[in-house]
N, C-alpha and C positions, 0 to 999 in steps of 0.2 A: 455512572457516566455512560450514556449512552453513544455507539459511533454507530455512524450512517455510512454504511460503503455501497457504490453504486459505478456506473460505468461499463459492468461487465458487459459479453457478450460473445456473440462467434465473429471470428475475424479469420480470414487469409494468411496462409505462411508469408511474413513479407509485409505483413499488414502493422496499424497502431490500435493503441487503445491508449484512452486518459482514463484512469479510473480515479474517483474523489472518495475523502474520507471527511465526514461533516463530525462534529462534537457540537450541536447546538445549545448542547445544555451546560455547557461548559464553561465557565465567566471566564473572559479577555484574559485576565492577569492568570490566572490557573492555565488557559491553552499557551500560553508565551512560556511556563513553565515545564513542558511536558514534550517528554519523548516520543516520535513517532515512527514507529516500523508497519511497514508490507510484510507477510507472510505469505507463503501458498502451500496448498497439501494439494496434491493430485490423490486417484483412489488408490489405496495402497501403500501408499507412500506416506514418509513419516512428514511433521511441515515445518519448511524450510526457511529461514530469512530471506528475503527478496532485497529490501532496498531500507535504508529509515535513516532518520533526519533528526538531529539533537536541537534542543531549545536554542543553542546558538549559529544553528544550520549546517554543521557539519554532517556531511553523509559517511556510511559504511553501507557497500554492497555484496552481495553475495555477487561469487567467483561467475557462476555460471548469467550473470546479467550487465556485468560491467559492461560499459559502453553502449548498449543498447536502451537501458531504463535509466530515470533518472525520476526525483524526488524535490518537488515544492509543497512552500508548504504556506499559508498565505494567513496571518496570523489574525488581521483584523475580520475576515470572515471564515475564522476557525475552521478551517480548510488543510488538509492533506492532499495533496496529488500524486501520483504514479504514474508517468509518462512512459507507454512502453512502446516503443519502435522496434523493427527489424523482427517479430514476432516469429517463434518456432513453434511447430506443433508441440515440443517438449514444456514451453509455458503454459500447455492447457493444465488448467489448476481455478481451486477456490483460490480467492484471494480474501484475505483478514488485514484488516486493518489494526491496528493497538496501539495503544498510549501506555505511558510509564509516567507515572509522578510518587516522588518519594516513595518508591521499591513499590510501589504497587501497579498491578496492569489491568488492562481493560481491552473488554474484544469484542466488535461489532461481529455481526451476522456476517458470512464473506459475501462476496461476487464471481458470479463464477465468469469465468475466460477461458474459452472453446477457439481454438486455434487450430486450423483445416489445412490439409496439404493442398 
């Protein structure tokens, strides 16, 4: 299973970012099944849960993103989103996109997000 994550880039403290997480290779019925978490590792740092979204769209966020980021996820073009608003220098990080179907995971190349005082 391949994910395509894209969106990144340098932004502003105060600034957005939408970054997408694509599974085109994915069949419809398989993406409707499948767990979808944001991760980020900065350098140094070990990597963190950001944000992710269950087959029935319930979210869980990490502490340090509540309210500022938020997770769609768009099933008929096998689509993950990461909406991140209010951006801190502290979210500069790769970000990984992953999928989970019957206990097994999958991990795209990340995106990186460069966030400037």
């Amino acid at each position: 299973v391949q994910l395509q994550a894209s969106g990144g880039g340098l932004v502003q403290a105060g600034g957005s970012l939408r970054l997408s997480c694509a599974v085109p290779g994915m069949i419809l019925s398989t993406f409707w099944q499948t767990d979808f978490t944001w991760y980020r590792q900065a350098p140094g740092r070990e990597r963190e849960l950001v944000i992710g979204i269950s087959r029935d769209g319930s979210t869980n966020y990490g502490d340090s993103v509540k309210g500022r980021f938020t997770i769609s996820r768009d099933n008929a073009r096998k689509k993950v989103y990461l909406q991140m608003n209010s951006l801190k220098t502290e979210d500069s990080a790769t970000y990984y996109c992953n999928a989970r179907r019957s206990g097994m995971d999958f991990w795209g190349e990340g995106t990186q997000v460069t966030v400037s005082s």
